[in-house]
KEDREN-158439 format. One record per residue (C-alpha): chain; z, y, x; residue number from 1; residue in three letters. Coordinates in Angstrom, 3 decimals, m for minus. Each point is the difference from the previous one (the first is absolute). Layout:
 dotor        Z        Y        X tivo margu
     A        Z        Y        X  NUM   ALA
...
//
This chain:
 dotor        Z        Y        X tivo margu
     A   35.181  m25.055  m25.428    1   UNK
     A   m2.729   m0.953   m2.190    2   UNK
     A   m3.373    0.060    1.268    3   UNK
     A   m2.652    1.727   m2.217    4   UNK
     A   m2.623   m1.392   m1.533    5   UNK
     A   m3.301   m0.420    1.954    6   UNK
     A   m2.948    0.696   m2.532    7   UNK
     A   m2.268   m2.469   m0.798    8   UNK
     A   m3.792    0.960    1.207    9   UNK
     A   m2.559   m0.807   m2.198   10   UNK
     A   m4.095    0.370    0.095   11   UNK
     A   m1.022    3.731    0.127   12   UNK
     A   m2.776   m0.771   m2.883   13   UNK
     A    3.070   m1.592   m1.716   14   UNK
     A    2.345    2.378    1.032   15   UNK
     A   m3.025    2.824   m1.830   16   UNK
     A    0.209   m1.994   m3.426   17   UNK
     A    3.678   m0.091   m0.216   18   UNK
     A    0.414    3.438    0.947   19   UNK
     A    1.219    0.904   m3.805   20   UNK
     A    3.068   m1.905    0.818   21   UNK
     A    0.663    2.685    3.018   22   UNK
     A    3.679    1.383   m0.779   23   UNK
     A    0.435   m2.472   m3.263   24   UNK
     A    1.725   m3.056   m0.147   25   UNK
     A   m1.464   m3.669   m0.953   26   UNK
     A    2.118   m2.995   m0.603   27   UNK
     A   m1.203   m3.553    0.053   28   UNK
     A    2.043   m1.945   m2.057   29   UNK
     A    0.682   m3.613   m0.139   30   UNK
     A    0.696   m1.292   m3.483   31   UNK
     A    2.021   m2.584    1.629   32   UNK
     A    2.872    1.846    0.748   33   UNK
     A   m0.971    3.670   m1.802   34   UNK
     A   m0.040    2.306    3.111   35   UNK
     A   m2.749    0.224    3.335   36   UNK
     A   m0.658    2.211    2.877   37   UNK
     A   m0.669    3.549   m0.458   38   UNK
     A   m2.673    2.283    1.556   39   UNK
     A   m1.678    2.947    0.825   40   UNK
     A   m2.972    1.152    1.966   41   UNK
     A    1.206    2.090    3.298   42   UNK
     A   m2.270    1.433    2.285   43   UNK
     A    0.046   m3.566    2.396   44   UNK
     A   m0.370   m2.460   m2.925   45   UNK
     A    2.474   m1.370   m2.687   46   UNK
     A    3.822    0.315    0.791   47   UNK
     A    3.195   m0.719   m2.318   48   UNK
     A    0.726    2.409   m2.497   49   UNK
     A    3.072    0.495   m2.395   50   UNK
     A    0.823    1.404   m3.383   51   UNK
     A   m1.834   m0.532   m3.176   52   UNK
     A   m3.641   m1.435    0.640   53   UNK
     A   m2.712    1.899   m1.819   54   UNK
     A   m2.213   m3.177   m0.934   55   UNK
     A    1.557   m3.864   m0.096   56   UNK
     A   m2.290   m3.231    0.624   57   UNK
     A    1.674   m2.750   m1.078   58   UNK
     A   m1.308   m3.531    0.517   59   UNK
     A    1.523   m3.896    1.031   60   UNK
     A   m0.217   m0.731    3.413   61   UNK
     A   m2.896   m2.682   m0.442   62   UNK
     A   m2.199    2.816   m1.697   63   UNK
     A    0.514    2.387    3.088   64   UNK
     A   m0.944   m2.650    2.104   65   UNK
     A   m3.276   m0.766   m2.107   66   UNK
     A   m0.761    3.454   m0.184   67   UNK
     A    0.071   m0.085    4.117   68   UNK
     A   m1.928   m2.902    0.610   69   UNK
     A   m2.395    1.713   m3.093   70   UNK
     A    0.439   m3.824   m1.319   71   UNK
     A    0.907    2.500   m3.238   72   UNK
     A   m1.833    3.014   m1.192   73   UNK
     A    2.522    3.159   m0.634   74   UNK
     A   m1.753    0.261   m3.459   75   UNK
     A    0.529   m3.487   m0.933   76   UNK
     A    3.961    0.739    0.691   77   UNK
     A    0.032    2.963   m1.378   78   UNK
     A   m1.668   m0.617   m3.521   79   UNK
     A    2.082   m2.998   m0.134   80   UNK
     A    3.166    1.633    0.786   81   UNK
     A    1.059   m1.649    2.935   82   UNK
     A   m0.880    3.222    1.783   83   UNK
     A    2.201    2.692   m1.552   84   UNK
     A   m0.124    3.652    1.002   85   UNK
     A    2.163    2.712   m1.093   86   UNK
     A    0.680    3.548   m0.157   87   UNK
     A   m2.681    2.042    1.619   88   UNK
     A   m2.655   m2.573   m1.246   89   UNK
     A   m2.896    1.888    1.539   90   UNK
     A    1.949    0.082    3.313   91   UNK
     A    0.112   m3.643   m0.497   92   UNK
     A   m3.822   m0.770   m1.131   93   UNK
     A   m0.610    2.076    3.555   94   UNK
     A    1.905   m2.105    2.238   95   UNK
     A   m0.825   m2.870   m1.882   96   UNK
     A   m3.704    0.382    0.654   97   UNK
     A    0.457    1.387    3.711   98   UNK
     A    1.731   m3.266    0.432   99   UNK
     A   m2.809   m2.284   m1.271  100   UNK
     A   m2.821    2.358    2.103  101   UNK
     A    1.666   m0.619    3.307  102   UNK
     A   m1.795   m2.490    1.984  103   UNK
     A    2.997   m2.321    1.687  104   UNK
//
């Protein structure tokens, strides 16, 4: 049997920016190896989802983690392409900027 997939919680203030992304699909890519986790926004948080995403964010490793520890400003990345988003690029620009609002 396999178990199903517990969703992720998240901040309700973050949960309220992101809510665009309720029924849509975002993939964060990693350029090292061309293919990341999948998501969508459920009524308990993020949790896995499957099929074509609507937006792609593509970035190394090392820039994800600078963008986490804000050592890096999403900006920077992006207008130096080493933050890439595709597709849905408002979708993107949203989550983007949701992302870098949350206080961790």
């Amino acid at each position: 049997m396999i178990p199903l997939p517990i969703p992720l919680p998240i901040p309700w203030r973050l949960a309220a920016r992101l809510a665009s992304l309720q029924g849509r699909v975002l993939r964060l890519e990693l350029k090292e190896i061309g293919f990341g986790p999948q998501f969508t926004l459920g009524a308990f948080g993020l949790k896995p989802a499957f099929g074509k995403p609507d937006v792609t964010i593509r970035a190394s490793v090392a820039d994800y983690l600078a963008l986490a520890l804000r050592r890096e400003d999403p900006d920077t990345l992006f207008f130096s392409r080493r933050l890439v988003i595709e597709g849905e690029t408002e979708l993107g620009l949203v989550v983007k900027n949701a992302l870098d609002s949350a206080d961790w």
